[in-house]
Z-matrix of the N, CA and C atoms (Angstrom, degrees):
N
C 1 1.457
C 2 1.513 1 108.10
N 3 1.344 2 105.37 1 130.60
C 4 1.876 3 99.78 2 172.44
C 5 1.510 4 110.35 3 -85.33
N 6 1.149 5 96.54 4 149.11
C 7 1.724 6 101.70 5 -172.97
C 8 1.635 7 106.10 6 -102.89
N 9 1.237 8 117.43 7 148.49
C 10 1.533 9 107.31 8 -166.21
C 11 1.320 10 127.01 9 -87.62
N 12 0.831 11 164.88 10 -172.71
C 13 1.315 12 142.60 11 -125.36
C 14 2.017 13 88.48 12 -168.18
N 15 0.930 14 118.41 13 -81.53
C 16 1.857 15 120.74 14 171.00
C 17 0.958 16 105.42 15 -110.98
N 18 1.542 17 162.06 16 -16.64
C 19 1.456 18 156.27 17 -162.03
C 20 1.726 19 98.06 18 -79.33
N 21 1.543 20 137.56 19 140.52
C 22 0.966 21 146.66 20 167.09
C 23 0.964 22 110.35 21 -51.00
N 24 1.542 23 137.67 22 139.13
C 25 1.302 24 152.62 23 -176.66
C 26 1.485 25 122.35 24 -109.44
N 27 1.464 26 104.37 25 20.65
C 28 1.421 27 105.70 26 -169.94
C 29 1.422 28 134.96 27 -62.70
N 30 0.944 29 133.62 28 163.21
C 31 1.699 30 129.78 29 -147.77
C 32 1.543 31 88.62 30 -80.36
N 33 1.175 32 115.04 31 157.52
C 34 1.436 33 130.79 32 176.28
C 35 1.641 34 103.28 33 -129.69
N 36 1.045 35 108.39 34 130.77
C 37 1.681 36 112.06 35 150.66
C 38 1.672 37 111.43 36 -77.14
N 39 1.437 38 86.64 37 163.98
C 40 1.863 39 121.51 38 -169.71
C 41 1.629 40 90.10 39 -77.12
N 42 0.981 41 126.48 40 -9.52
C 43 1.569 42 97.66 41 -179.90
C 44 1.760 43 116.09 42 -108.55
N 45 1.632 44 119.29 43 -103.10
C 46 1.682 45 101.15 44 -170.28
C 47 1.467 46 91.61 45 -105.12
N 48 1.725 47 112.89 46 163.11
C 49 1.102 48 142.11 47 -165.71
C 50 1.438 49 109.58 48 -79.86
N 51 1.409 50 117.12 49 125.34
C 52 2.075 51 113.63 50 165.77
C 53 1.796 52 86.28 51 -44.31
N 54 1.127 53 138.55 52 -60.23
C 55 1.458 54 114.78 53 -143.85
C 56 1.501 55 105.61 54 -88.40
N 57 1.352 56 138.86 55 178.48
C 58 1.284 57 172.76 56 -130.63
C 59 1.074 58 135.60 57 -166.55
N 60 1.898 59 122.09 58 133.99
C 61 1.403 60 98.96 59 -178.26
C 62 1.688 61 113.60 60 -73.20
N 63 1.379 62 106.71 61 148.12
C 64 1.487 63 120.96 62 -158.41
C 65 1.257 64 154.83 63 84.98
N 66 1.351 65 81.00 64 -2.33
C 67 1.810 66 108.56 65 159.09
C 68 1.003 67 110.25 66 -87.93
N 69 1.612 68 101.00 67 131.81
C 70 1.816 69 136.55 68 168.33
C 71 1.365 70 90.08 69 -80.63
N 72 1.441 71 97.08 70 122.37
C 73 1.092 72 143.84 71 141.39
C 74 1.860 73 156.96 72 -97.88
N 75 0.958 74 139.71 73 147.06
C 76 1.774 75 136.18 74 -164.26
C 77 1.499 76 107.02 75 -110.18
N 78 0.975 77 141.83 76 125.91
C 79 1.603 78 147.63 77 139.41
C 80 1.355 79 124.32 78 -78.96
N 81 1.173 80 146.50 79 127.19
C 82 1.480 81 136.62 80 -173.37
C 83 1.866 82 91.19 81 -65.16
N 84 1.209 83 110.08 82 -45.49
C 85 1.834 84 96.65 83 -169.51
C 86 1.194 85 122.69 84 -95.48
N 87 1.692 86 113.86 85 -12.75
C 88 1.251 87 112.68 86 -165.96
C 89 1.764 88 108.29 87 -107.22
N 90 1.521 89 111.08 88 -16.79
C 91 1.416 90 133.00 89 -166.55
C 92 1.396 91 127.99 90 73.39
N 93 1.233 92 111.78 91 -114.55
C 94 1.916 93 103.37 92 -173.08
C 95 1.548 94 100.39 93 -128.60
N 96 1.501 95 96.27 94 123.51
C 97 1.658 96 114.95 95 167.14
C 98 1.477 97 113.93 96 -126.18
N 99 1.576 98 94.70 97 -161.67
C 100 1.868 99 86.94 98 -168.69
C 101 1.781 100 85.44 99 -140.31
N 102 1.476 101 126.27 100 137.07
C 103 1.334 102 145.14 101 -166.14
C 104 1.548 103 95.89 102 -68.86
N 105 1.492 104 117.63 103 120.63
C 106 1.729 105 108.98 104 171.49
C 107 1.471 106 111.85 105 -108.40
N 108 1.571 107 108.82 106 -12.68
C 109 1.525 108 100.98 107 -179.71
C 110 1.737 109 94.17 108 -154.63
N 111 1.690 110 123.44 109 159.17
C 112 1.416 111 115.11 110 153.58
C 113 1.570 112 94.31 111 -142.43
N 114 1.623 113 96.58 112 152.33
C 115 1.356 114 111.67 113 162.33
C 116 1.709 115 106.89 114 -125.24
N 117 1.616 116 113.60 115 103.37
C 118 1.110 117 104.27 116 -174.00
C 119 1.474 118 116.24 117 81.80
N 120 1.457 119 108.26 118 -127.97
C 121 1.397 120 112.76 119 -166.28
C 122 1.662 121 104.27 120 -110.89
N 123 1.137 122 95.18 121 1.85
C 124 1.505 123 113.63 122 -170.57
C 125 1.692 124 98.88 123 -87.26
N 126 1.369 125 120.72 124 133.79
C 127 1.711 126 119.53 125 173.31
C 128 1.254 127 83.81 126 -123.85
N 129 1.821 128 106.10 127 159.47
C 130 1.794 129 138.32 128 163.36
C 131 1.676 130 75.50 129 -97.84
N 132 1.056 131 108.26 130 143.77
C 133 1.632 132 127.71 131 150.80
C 134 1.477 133 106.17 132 -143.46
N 135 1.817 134 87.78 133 128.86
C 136 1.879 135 95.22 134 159.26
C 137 0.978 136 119.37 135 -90.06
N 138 1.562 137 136.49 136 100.51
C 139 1.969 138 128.07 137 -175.04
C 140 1.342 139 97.51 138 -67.36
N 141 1.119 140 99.86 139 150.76
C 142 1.921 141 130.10 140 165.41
C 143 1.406 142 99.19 141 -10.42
N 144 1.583 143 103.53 142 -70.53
C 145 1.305 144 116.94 143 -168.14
C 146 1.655 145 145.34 144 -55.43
N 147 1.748 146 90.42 145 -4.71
C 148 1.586 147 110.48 146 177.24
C 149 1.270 148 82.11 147 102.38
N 150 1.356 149 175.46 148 91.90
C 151 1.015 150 161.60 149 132.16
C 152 1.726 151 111.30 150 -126.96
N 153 0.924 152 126.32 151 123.17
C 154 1.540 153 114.01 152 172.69
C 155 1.626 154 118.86 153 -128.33
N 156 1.287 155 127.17 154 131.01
C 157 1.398 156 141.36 155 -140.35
C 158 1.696 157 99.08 156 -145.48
N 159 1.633 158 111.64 157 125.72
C 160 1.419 159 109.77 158 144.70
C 161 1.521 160 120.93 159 -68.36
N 162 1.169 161 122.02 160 127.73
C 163 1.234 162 129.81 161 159.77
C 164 1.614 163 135.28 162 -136.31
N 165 1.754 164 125.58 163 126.30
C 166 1.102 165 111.90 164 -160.08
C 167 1.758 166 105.61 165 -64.33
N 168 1.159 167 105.79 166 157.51
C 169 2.186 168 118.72 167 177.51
C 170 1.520 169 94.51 168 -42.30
N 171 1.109 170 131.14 169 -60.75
C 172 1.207 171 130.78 170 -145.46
C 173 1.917 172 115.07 171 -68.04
N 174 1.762 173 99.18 172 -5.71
C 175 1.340 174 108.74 173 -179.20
C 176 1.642 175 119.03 174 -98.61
N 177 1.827 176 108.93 175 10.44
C 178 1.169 177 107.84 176 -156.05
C 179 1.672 178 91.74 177 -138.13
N 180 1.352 179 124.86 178 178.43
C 181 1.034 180 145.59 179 172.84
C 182 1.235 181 127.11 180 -144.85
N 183 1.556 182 131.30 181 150.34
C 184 1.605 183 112.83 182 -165.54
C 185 1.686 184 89.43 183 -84.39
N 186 1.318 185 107.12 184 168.39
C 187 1.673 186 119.41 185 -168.00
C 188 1.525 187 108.51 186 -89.13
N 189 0.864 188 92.20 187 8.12
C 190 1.636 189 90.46 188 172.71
C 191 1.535 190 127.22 189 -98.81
N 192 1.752 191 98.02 190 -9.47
C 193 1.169 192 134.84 191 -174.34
C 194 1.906 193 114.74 192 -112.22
N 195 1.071 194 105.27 193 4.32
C 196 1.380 195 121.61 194 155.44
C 197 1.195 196 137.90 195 -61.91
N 198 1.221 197 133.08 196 119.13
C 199 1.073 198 124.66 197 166.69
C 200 1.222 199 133.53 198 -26.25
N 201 1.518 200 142.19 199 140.72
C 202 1.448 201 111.97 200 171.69
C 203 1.809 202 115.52 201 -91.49
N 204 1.371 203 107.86 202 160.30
C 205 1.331 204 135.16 203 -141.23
C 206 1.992 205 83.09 204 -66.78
N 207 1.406 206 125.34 205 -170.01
C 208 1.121 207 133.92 206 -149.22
C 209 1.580 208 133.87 207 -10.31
């Protein structure tokens, strides 16, 4: 599991996720994707980059809440 680097780490419960499929979202390593599936606390995200990754909620942030870029 990657551990996050600046993104909030806040506790999550075992049941459904604050986020949604289709919410943009931030990764400190992976950057900004958009949620295609969750089970639980668990999200599918496709990043920008073609890349798609399980990752638990608590490793992500909505993108609006991102830092800005350089």
């Amino acid at each position: 599991m990657i551990m996050p680097k600046s993104a909030s780490t806040a506790q999550h419960s075992p049941g459904a996720s604050n986020f949604r499929e289709r919410d943009r979202v931030f990764h400190n390593e992976f950057g900004h994707g958009t949620v295609v599936a969750t089970d639980g606390p668990k999200l599918t995200i496709k990043f920008d980059d073609g890349g798609v990754k399980r990752v638990l909620d608590g490793f992500v942030i909505r993108s609006d809440k991102a830092p800005a870029p350089g």
